[in-house]
C-alpha positions in Angstrom: -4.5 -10.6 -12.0 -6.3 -9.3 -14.8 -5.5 -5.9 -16.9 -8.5 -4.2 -16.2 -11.1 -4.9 -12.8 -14.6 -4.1 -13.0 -16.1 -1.3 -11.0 -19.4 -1.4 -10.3 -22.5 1.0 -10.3 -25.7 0.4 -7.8 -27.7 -0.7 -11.0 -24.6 -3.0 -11.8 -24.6 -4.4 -8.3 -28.8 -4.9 -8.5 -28.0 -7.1 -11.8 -25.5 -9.5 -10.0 -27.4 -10.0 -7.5 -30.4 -10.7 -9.3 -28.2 -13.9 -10.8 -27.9 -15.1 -8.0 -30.0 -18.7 -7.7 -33.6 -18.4 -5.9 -32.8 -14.3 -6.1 -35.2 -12.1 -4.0 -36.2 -14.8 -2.3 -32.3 -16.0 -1.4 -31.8 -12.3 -0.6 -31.3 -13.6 2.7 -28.4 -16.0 2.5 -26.7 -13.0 0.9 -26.9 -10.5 3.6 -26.2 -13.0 6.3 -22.9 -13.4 4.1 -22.2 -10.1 3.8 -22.5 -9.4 8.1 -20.4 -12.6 8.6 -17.6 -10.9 6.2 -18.2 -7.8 7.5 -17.5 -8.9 10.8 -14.4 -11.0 9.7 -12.8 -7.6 8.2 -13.5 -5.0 11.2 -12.1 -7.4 13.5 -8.4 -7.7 11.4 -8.8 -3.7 11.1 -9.4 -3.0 15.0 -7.7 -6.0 16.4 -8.1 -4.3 19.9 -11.5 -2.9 19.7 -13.6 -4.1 22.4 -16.9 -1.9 22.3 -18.4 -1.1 19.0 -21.7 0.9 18.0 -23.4 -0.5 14.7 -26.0 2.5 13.5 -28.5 0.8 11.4 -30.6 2.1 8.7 -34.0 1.1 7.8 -33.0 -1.3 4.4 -30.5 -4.0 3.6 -27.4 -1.8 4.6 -29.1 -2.2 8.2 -29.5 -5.7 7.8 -25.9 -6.2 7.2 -25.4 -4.6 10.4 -27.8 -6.0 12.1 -26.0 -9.5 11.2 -22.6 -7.9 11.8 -23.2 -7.5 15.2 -24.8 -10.2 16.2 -21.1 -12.2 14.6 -19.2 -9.3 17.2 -20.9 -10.3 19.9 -20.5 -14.2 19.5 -16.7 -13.2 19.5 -17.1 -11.6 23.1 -17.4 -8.1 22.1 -19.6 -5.7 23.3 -22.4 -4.5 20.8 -24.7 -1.7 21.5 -26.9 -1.5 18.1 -28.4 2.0 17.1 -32.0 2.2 15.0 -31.4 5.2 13.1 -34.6 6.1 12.7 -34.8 6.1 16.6 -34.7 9.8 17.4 -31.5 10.7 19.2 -30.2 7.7 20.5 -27.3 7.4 22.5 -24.0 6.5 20.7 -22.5 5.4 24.0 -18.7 5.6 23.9 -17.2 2.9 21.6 -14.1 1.7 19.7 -15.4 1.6 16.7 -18.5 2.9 15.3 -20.3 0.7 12.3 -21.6 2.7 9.6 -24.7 0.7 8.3 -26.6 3.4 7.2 -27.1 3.4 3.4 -26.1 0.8 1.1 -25.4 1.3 -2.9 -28.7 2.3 -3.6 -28.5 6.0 -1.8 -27.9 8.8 -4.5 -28.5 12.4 -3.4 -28.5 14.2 0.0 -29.9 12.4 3.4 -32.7 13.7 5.1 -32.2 16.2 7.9 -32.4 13.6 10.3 -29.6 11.1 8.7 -27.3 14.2 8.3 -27.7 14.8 11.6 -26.4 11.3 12.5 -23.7 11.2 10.0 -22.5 14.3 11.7 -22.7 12.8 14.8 -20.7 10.0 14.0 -18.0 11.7 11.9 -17.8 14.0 15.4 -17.2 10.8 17.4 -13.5 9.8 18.3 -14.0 7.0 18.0 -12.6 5.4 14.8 -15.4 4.5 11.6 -15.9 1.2 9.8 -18.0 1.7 6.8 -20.4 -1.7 5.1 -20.2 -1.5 1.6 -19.6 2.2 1.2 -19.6 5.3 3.2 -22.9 6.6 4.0 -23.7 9.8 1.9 -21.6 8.5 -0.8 -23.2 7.8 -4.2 -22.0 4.5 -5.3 -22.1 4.9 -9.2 -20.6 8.0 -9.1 -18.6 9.4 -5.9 -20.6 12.4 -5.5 -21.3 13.5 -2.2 -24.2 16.1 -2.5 -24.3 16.3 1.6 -23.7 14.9 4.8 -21.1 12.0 3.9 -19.7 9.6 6.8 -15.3 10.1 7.0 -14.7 6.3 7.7 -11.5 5.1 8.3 -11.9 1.3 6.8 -14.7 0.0 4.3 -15.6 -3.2 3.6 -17.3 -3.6 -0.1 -18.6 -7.0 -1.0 -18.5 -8.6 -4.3 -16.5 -5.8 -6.3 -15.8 -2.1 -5.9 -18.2 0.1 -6.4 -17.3 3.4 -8.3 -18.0 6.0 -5.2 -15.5 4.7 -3.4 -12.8 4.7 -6.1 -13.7 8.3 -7.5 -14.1 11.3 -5.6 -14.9 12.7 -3.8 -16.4 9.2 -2.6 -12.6 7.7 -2.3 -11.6 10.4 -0.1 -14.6 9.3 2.8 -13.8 5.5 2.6 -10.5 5.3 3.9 -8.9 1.7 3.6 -10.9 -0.8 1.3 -11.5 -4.7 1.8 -13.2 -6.2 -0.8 -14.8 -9.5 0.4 -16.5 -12.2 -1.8 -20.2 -13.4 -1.5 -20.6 -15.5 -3.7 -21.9 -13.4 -7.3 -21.2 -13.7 -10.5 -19.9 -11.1 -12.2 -21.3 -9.2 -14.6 -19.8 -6.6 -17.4 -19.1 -3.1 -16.2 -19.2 0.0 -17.8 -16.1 1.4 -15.7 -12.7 -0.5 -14.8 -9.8 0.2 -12.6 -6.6 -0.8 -13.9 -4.2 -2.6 -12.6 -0.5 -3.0 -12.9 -1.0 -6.1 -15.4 -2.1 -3.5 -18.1 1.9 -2.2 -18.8 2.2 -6.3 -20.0 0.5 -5.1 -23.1 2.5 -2.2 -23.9 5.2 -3.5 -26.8 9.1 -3.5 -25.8 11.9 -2.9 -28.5 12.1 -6.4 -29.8 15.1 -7.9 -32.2 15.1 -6.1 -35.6 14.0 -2.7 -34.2 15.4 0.2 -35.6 15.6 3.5 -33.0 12.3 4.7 -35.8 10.4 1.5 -35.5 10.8 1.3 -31.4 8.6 4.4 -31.6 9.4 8.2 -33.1 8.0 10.9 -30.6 7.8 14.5 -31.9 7.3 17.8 -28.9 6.2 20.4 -29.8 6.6 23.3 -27.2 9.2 24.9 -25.0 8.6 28.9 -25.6 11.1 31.0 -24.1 11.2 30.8 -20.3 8.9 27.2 -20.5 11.9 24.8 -21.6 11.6 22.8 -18.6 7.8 21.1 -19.6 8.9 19.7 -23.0 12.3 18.3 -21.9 9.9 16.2 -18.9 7.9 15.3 -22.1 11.1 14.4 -24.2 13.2 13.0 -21.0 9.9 10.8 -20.4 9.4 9.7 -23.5 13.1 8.2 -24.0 12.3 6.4 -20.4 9.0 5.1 -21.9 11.3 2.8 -24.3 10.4 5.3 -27.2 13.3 4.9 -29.6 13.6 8.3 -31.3 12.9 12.1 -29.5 12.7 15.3 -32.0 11.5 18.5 -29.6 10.7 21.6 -31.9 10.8 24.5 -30.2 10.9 28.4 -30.8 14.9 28.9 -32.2 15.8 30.9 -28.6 14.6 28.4 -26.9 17.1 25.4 -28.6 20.2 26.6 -26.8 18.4 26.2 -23.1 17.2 22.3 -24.5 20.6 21.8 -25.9 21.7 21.5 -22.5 19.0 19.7 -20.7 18.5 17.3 -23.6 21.5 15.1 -24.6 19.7 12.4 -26.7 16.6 14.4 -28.3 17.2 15.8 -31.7 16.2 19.4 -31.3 14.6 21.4 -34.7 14.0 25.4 -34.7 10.5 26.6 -35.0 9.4 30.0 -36.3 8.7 32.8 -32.9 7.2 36.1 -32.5 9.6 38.9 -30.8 8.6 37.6 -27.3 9.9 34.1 -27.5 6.3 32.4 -28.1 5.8 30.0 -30.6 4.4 31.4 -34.1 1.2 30.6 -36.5 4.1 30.2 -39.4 5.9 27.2 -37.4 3.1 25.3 -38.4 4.9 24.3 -41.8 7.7 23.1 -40.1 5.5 20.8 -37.5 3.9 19.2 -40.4 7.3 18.4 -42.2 9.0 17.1 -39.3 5.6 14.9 -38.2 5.8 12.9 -41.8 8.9 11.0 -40.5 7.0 10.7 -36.5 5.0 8.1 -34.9 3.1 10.2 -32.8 2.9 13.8 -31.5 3.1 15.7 -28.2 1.9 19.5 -28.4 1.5 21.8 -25.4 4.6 21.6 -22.6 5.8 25.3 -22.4 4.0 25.9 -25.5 2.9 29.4 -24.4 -0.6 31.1 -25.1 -1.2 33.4 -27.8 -2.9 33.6 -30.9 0.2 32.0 -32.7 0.2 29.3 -30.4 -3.2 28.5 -30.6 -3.5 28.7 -34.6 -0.4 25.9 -34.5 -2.7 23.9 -32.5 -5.7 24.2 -34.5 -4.0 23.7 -37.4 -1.7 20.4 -36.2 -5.1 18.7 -35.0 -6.6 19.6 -37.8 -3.8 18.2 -40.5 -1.5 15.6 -38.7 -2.8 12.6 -39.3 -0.4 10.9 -36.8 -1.9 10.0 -32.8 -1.6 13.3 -30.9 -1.6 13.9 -27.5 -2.6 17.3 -26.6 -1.9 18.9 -23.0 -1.1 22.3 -21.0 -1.1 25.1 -23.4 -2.5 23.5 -26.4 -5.5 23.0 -24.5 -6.2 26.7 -23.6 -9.4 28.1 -25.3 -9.3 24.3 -27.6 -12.5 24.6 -29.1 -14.0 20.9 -31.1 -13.2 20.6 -34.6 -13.2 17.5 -37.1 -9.8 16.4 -36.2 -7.1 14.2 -38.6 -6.2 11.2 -36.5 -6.7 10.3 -32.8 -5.9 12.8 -30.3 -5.7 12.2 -26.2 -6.7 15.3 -23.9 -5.2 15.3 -20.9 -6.5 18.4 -18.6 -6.5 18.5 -14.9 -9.3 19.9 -13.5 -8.7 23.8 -13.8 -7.9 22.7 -17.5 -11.3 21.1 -18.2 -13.3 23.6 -16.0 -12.2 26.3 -18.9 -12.6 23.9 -21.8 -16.3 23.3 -19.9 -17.6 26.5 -19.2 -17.2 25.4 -15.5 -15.7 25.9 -12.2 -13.1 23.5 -11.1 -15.1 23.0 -7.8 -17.7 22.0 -10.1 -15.1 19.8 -12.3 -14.1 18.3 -8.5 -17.8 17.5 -7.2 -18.6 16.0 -10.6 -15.4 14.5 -12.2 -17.1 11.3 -14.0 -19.8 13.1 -15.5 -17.6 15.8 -16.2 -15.2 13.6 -18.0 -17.3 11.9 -20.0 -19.3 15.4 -20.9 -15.6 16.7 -22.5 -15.7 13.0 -24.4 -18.6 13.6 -25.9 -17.7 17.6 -27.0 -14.1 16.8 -28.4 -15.0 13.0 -29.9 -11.7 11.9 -28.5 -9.8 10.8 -25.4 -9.7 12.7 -22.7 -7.2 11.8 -19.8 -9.0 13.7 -16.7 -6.1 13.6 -13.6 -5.9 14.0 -10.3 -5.9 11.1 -7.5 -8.2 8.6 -9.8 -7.1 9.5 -13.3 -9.9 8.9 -15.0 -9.9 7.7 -18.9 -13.5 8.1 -21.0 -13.2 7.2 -24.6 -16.1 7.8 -27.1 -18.2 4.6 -27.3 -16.2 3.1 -24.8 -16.3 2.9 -20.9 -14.2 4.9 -19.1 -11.2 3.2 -17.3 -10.1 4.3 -13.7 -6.2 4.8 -12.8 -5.8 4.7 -9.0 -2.1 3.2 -8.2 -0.4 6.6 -7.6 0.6 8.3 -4.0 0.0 11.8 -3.2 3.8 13.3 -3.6 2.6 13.5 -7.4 1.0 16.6 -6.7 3.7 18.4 -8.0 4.7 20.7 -10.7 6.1 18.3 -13.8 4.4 15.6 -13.5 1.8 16.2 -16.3 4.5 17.0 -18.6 5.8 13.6 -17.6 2.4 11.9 -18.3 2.2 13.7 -21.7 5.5 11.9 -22.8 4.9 8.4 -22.0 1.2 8.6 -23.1 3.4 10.0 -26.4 5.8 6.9 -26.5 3.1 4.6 -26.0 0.9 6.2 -29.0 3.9 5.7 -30.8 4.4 2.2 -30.2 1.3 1.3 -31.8 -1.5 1.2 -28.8 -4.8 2.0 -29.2 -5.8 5.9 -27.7 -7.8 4.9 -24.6 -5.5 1.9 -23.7 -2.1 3.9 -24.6 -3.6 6.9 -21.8 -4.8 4.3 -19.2 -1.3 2.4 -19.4 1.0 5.6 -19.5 -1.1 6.8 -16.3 -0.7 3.6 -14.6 3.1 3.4 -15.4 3.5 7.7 -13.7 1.2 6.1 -10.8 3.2 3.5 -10.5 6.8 5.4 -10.8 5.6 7.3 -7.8 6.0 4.0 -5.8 9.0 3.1 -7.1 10.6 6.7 -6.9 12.5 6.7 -3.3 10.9 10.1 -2.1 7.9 9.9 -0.4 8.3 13.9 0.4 9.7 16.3 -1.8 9.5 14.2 -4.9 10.1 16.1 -8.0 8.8 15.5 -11.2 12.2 14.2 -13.0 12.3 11.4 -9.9 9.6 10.1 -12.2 11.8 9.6 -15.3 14.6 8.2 -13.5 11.8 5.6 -11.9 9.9 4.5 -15.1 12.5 1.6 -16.9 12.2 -0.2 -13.0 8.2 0.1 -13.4 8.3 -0.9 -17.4 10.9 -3.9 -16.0 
């Protein structure tokens, strides 16, 4: 399995298929592919399904159904096929109804008359197979801009296609086959990661010293916030880094003295209400000569203190910093001193945006990339597809995770292994995508499935790193 898989884009898709030999004129010999697998895959999904509905659209999506049912019916089932363009024609009452509406090339909102049908089918009981992506859905970006079809299986052919792996696309396409048809493939400008990409994030080897394995400084932990940075720190220790420092406000240090048993702690400067202060920026920069890397924000607080020690660390340190929570609050772009990882969910980016987060939700990909090309750095944008934009680079998709990491804690616990993995040498974009596939991952591994808590996490990541 490779590291990285390509995702594909409608324009993407057009450009493989155009390789194929004889291409339009073997456009034929493709679709009658694509029905035949389409077929195959619905019939292992409803293994019971006797009477199925196959809604047609007007252009090759169509066709595929079209084929599709003709293979159903040579298998003894019974087919009723639906012209979508045919009025108000009777859905009849099936097992399965086939979406076959629009293919990759859709973008926008249907016409009156397609949401109408979409509606109708998502009303049906009956249960939705989707061919190639759910109607509605745009397939280069995930947007959904109206009417979308609520499948409960899709079959994609060739490769994925992005709508269906970002959402709000992913959350209309339920479970995905990907079946082959005989492409070539071409180069992508999004990937998805897979589990393979941990291989490439260095172990302590023979000769390390606890500096070399990788030194990750925190910076956070106001009064009353102790619990973010020690996730960071905990996490980073778990992440094989070899040496924790946490500097935090001085009332702070007797709360982390307790939590953390390994993590050299270090006093920073605080203003009367326990918040970090602009002073403690001398004592950041000291500690960060002897550091690998750098992890600012976790219980940082907000304040003008707190964000003039921001500024000023971005702005000096010329170590890898990854930059999350608090340190991201009112951030504004600056020339900064080294690399630096953002890693906002989607309230977080909204604000750094001047947008809403239902805005941030409908539109994460361009969003994403739109905060890459404001800040000139990394940005880490989470939620159920983590998505990772790079300048001058594609932007890599992280989609391994389960839905109990929708918990408090868990970015804190992203923050520290993207910090141990900076530390250990790896390259921004690659060091984000691999520290969110390794949190993703952790979630399998942890034992909970409900009530998981973020620290389940920590205790998870050497058996995902294993």
């Amino acid at each position: 399995m490779a590291e990285l898989e390509p995702l594909y884009t409608a324009d993407e898709m057009r450009a493989a298929e155009a390789r194929y030999p004889g291409y339009p004129g073997s456009a034929p010999e493709l679709m009658e592919r694509a029905g035949a697998q389409a077929a195959r895959v619905a019939q292992v999904e409803f293994t019971d399904a006797a009477r199925w509905t196959v809604v047609c659209g007007g252009g090759s999506n169509g066709g595929d159904g079209r084929i599709m049912a003709r293979h159903l019916e040579s298998a003894g089932k019974a087919v009723r096929i639906v012209e979508a363009k045919a009025g108000e024609p009777d859905l009849g009452e099936p097992d399965v109804i086939v979406d076959a509406l629009f293919g990759t090339g859709f973008s926008g909102s249907p016409r009156d008359d397609a949401a109408a049908m979409i509606e109708r089918i998502n009303s049906s009981p009956a249960a939705v197979f989707a061919i190639d992506l759910p109607s509605g859905v745009d397939a280069s970006t995930g947007e959904v801009a109206g009417a979308a079809v609520h499948a409960d299986a899709t079959v994609t052919f060739h490769g994925r296609k992005v709508g269906i792996v970002v959402a709000p696309g992913r959350f209309h396409a339920g479970r995905v086959h990907v079946t082959d048809i005989g492409l070539e493939h071409v180069e992508t400008a999004m990937r998805l990661a897979t589990a393979e990409l941990l291989r490439s994030v260095p172990r302590r080897h023979e000769g390390d010293n606890k500096y070399t394995a990788g030194h990750v400084l925190v910076v956070g932990g106001s009064r009353g916030f102790t619990g973010a940075p020690s996730l960071s720190a905990l996490a980073a220790m778990r992440a094989d880094a070899g040496y924790v420092t946490v500097a935090a406000p001085a009332s702070s240090l007797p709360v982390l003295e307790q939590r953390l048993l390994e993590a050299v702690k270090r006093p920073l400067a605080e203003t009367d209400d326990g918040i970090v202060a602009a002073s403690a920026v001398e004592s950041v920069l000291e500690i960060a000569h002897k550091a690998s890397s750098l992890a600012i924000g976790p219980g940082l607080g907000r304040g003008d203190g707190a964000k003039e020690l921001v500024r000023r660390v971005l702005a000096e340190v010329e170590l890898p910093v990854v930059a999350d929570a608090d340190a991201l609050f009112e951030l504004e772009p600056a020339t900064w001193a080294g690399p630096r990882v953002l890693t906002p969910h989607e309230g977080e980016l909204a604000r750094l945006l001047g947008r809403t987060s239902a805005e941030i939700a409908a539109h994460r990909l361009a969003s994403v990339q739109e905060a890459v090309e404001r800040f000139s750095c990394v940005v880490l944008l989470k939620g159920p597809d983590t998505l990772l934009a790079a300048p001058g680079a594609g932007t890599i998709v992280v989609s391994l995770g389960l839905p109990s990491l929708a918990t408090a804690g868990t970015g804190d616990v992203l923050t520290g292994i993207v910090a141990a993995f900076l530390a250990k040498g790896l390259e921004p974009q690659r060091a984000a995508a691999a520290a969110a596939v390794a949190q993703q991952l952790a979630s399998v591994e942890a034992p909970q499935r409900a009530g998981l808590v973020a620290s389940d996490l920590i205790d998870a990541l050497p058996r995902v790193l294993r």
